[in-house]
PLY file of the C-alpha trace (Angstrom):
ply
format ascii 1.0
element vertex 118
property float x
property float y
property float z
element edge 117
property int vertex1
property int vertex2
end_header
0.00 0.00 0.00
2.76 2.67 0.63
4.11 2.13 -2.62
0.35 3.25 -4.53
0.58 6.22 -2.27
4.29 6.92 -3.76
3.42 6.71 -6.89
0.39 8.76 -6.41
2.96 11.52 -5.24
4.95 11.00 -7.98
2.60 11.43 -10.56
0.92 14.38 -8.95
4.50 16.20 -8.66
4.77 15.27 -12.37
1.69 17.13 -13.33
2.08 19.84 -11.15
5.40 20.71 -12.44
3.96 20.14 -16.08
1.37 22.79 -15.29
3.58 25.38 -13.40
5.55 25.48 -16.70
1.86 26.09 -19.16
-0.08 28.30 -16.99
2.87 30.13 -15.63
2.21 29.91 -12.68
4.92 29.07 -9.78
2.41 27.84 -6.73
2.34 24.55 -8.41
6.14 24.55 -8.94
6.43 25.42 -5.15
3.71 22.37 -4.12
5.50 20.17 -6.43
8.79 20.41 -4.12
7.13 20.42 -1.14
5.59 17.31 -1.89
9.09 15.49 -3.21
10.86 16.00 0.26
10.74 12.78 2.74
7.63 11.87 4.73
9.10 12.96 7.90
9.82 16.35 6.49
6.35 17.36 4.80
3.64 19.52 6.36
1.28 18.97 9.07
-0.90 21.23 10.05
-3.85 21.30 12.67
-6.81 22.93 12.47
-6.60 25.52 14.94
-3.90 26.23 12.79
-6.12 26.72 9.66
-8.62 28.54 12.35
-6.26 31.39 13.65
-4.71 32.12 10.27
-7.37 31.90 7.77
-10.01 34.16 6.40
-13.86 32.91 6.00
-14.20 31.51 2.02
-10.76 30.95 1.50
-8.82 28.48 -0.42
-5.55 26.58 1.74
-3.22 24.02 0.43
-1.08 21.63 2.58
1.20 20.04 0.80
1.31 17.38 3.60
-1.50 16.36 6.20
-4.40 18.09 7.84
-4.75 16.79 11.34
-7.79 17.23 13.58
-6.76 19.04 16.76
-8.90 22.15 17.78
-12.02 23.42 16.28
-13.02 25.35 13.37
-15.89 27.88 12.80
-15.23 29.09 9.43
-16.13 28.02 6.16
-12.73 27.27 4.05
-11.84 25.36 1.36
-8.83 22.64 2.22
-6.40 20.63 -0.42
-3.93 18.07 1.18
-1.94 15.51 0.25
-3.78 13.59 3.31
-6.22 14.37 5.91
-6.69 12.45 9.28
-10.60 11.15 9.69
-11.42 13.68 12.81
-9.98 16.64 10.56
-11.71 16.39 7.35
-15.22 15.52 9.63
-14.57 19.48 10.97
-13.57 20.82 7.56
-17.03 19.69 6.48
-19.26 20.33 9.84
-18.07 23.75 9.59
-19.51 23.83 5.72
-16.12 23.85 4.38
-14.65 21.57 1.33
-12.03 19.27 1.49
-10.51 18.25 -1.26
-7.39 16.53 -2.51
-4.39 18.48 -3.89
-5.61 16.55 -7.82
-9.12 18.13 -7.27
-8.08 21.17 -6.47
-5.68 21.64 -9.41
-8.85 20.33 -11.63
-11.20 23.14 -10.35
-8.34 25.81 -10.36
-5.91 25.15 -12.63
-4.50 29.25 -12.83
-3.89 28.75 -8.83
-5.85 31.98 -8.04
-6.93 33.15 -4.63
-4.68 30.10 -3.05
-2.65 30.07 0.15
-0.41 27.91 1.54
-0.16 26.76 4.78
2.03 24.74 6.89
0 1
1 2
2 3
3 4
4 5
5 6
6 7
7 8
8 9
9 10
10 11
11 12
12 13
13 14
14 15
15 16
16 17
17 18
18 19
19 20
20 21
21 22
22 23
23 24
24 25
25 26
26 27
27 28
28 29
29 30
30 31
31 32
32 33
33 34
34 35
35 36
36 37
37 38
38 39
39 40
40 41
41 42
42 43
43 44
44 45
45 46
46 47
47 48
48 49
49 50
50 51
51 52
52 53
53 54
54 55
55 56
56 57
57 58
58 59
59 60
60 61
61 62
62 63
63 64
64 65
65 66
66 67
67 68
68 69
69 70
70 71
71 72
72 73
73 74
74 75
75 76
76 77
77 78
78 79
79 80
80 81
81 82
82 83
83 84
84 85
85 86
86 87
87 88
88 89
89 90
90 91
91 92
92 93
93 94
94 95
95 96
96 97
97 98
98 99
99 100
100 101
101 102
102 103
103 104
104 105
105 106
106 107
107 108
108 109
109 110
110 111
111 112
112 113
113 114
114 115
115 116
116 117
């Protein structure tokens, strides 16, 4: 199973890079790095995190893992590589959208409006 998730990675760094280069756009460039580093050195960020820092309707990327600690009240939109059960439950009982990183390149392939976080 760990290697379908590494070649998951692997062909969502490809495309990201392959898009960076046609839209112009360097967000995807700087996702596609983050996600090549080692498992112990990607992003993980908790939702009080994604509470404190973001704005009401906006769009976050992790390029690593959502996790579930604290509470959120507003309604975001969230793309991660991976998202623990309790997290994404409070993404969407907050009337947020979680999505994976793939979906979210699908719905916004210019990368407007996007932060990152982690």
């Amino acid at each position: 199973m760990k290697r379908i998730k590494n070649d998951y990675v692997e062909e969502l760094v490809r495309k990201l890079k392959a898009l960076a280069i046609k839209e112009g756009t360097p967000l995807w460039k700087r996702i596609a790095t983050e996600l090549e580093k080692p498992t112990r050195q990607k992003r993980e960020v908790n939702i009080f995190k994604i509470e404190k820092y973001a704005r009401d309707g906006e769009v976050i990327i992790v390029p690593g893992k959502v996790l579930g600690s604290g509470a959120i009240n507003k309604k975001v939109t969230v793309a991660a590589l991976d998202f623990s059960d309790s997290a994404r439950d409070k993404i969407v009982s907050s009337k947020g959208e979680a999505l994976s990183i793939q979906a979210l390149v699908e719905k916004n392939p210019g990368a407007k409006n996007i932060r990152i976080m982690g």
